[in-house]
N, C-alpha and C positions, 0 to 999 in steps of 0.2 A: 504494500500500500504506500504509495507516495503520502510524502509529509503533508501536513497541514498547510494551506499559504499562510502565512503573518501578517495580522494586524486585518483581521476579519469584523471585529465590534461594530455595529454601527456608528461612525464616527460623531455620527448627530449624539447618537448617548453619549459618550466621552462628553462632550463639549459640552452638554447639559447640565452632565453631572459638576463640570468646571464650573459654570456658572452659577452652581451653588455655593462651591468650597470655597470659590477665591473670587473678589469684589474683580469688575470687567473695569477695565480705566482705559482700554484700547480700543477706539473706534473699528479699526480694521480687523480684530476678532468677533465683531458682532455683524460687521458689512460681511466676511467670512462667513457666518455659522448661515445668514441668511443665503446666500449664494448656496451654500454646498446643498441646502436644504431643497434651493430650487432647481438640482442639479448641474449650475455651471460652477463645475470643479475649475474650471480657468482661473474667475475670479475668486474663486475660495482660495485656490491656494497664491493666487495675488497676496489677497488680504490676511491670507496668516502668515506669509512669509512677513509681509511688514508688523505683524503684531508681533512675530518670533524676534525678530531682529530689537525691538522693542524691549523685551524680554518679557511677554506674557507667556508662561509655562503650559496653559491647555495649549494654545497656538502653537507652539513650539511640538508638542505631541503630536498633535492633528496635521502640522505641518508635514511629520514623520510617517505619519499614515498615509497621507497624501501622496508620498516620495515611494512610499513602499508599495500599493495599490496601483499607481500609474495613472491617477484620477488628477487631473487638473496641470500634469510634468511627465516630461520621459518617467519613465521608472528608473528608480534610483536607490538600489538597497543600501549604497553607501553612506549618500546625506541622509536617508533614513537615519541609519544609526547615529548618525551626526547629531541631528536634532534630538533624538532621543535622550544620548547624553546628556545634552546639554539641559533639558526640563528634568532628566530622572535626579540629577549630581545637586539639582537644586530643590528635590521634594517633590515632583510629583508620580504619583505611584505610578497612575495609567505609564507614563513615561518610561520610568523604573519596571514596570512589567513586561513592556511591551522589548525591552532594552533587553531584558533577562528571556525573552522568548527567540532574539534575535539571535543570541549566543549559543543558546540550546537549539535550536535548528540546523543555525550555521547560515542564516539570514544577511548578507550584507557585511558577514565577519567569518571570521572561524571557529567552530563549534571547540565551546573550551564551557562545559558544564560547570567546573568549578565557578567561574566569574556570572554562568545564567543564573546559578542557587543563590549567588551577593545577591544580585538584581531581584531576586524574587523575594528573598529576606525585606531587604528594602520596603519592596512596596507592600509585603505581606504585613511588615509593622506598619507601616500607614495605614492598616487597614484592608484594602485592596484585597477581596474574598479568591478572585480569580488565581492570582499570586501565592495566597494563603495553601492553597488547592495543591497548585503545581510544584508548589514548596513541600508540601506533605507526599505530592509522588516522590520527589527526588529521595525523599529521607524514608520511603516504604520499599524502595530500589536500592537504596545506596549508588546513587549516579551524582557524583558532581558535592557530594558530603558524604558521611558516616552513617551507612545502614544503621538508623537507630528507629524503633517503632512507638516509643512513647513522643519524639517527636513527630513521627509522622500521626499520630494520633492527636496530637495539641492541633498541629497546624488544619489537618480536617476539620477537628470539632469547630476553629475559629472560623473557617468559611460556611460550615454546616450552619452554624447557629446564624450566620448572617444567609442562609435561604438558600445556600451553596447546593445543587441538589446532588453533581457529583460528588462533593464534598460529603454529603450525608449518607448516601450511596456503600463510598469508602468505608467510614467511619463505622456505619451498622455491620459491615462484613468483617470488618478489626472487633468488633463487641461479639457479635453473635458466632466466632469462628474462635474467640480466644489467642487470636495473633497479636502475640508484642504482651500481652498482659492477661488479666482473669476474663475469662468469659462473661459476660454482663447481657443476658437477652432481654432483659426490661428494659435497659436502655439501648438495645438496639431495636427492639420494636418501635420505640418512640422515634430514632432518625431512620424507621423504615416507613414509618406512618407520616413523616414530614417530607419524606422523596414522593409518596404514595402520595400526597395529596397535593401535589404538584403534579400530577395525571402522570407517571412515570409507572408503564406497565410490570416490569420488571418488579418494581419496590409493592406497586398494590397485590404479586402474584406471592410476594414471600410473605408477605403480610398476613396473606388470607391464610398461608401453611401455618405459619404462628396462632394465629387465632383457631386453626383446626384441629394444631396441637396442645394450645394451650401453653404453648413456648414466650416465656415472657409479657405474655398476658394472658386473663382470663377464658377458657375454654372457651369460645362462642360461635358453633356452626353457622347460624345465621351471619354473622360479619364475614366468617370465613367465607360463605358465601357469595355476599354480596361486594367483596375485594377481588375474589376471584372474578367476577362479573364484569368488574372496571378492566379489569387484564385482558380476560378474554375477548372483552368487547373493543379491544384495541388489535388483536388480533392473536394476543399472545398462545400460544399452540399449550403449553404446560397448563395453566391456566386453565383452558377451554377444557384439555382434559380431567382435570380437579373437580369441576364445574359439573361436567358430565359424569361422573362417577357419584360426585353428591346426588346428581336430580335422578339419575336411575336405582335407587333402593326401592328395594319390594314395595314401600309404601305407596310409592308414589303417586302420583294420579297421572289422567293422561297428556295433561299439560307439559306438566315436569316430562316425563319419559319422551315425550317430541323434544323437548327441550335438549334431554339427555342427547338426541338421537343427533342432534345439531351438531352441542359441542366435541360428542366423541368423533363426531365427521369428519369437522375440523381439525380435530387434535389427529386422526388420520392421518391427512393430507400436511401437516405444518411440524410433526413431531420428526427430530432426525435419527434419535436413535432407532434401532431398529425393532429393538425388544418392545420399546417403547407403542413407537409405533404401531405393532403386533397389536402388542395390550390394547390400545384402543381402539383401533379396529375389532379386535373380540369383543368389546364390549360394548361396542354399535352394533353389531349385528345380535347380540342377547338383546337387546334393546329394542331392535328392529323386530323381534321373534314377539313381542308383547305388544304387536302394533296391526292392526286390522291393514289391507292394502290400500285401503282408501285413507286412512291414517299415514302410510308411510310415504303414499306421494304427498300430501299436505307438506308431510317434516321435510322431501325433497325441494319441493317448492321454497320453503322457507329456507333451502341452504343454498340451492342458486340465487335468492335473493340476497342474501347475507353478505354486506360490504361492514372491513370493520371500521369504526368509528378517524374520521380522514384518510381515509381513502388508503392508508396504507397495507401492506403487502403483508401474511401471516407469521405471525415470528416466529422462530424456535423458540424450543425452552432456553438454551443461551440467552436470550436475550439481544442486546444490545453488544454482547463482551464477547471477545475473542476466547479460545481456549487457552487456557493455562500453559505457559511455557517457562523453561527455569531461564533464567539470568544468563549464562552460559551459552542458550543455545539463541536466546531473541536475539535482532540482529540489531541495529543502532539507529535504523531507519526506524525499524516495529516499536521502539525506548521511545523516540521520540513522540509517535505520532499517539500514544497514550497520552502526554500532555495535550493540552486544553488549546485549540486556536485563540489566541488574544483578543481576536474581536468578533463575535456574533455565538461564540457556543457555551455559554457561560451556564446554561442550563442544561445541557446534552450530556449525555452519560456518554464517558470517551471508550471509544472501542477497543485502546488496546489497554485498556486500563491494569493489569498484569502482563505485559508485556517487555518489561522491565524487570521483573522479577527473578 
């Protein structure tokens, strides 16, 4: 998989968020932010080159993003990093993030990990959730610092608690797997129920196994339920099969058992193992055996209809995540592209998120 490109955020957030932190006193950052807004990057980066030169630090960032993008100037990964420096060495984090993602790519410089984990320190202490994030891969890898897992543990929890959903993502797999420290599945239910409710199928699908177990929260089929629901109806294939294996108990009525006859369809066609796969397929067709003909074209009908929730494609039970690889054998491409693009995925669970490992 090819790397990430750099400096992906919507530049208008960056700049938004400036105009919160720090008072604007530069005409030419706001003639700027209005320009890029109405997409003449020309004048945008006109105007933030004069507000950088100025020394206003968003300008100087967004100038950077500009340089790197190729939006409004030739592309230029080297005054990128130029600018960058120059707003990160003076405080501001977006800057200092984007500085430390450049390093660790090999963006515009040469990949020297030890100097992207400074940059990301930097802006992680200012706060900077994104940073905080990428700062907790390097130290859950040992890439660029000292494989240490209580800090990769700090540095999640600080982007998790600020809404991080990767971030939370991480942190509940370090709690509920016992890596780095004691096992804690109360509190990783809670940052699996704070990914889960940011619509993140994966986190509503382990969710619902928690609550079906009774793992860190109270036993409750019905939630189990109704989490696996959100999963499934995202397209998640494990899920769907969870789902379907609840609605088909002998009790059932015939609602549930169409129901059932859906999801195990699904879980069919989206599950990759193979045993796996088997299993649900047996258990649609037990399914199907408790279903009149005229019942089982109904539940057909309802599965050629079935789009999951945005149009997206059936998931495996993986998820979102790559499989498991050791450290040794991931290659520095696959390291890399686990880290977070700096601009626009600040919410995305990263796919090679053990790929450093």
């Amino acid at each position: 998989m090819a790397a990430l490109p750099v400096a992906r955020r919507r530049l208008a957030l960056a700049v938004l968020l400036g105009l919160i932190a720090i008072p604007v006193v530069w005409a030419g950052f706001e003639s700027g932010l209005a320009a890029y807004m109405e997409g003449d990057y020309q004048t945008a980066f006109r105007e933030f080159l004069e507000a950088a030169k100025a020394g206003d630090l968003v300008a100087a960032n967004n100038l950077g993003v500009l340089y790197s993008t190729g939006r409004g100037t030739a592309t230029d990964l080297a005054q990128a990093v130029i600018w960058w420096n120059k707003a990160a060495a003076k405080g501001d984090d977006e800057a200092a993030f984007n500085l430390a993602l450049a390093y660790q790519t090999g963006r515009g410089v040469t990949v020297d990990e030890t100097t992207a984990a400074i940059w990301y320190r930097k802006a992680a202490e200012l706060g900077n959730p994104s940073a905080q994030f990428n700062l907790g891969v390097l130290y859950h890898s040992g890439r660029g610092v000292p494989l240490d897992m209580a800090e990769a543990a700090l540095w999640y929890r600080k982007a998790a608690d600020q809404g991080d959903l990767a971030a939370q993502k991480s942190l509940a797999d370090m709690l509920s797997s016992g890596e780095g420290g004691p096992q804690d599945l109360t509190e990783a239910a809670h940052y699996f129920r704070l990914a889960a409710e940011q619509g993140d199928a994966e986190a509503e699908r382990v969710l619902g196994a928690m609550y079906g177990a009774g793992a860190g929260v109270s036993k409750d089929l019905d939630a189990a339920a109704s989490w696996y629901a959100q999963a499934a109806d995202q397209g998640d294939a494990q899920a769907a099969f969870n789902l379907g294996l609840m609605s088909a108990s002998d009790e059932s009525d015939l609602e549930d058992r169409k129901r059932a006859y859906l999801w195990l369809s699904l879980a069919a066609r989206g599950l990759d193992d193979v045993a796996a796969k088997t299993a649900a397929a047996k258990a649609r067709d037990d399914v199907a055996g408790k279903l009149s003909a005229a019942e089982r074209d109904q539940a057909e009908q309802q599965l050629d209809q079935w789009r999951p929730h945005g149009g997206a494609p059936l998931a495996t039970a993986k998820g979102d995540a790559v499989a498991k690889q050791s450290g040794e054998t991931a290659s520095n491409e696959a390291c890399r592209v686990s880290l977070r693009d700096s601009l626009g995925q600040s919410n995305q669970w990263t796919e090679g998120k053990v790929a450093c490992r």
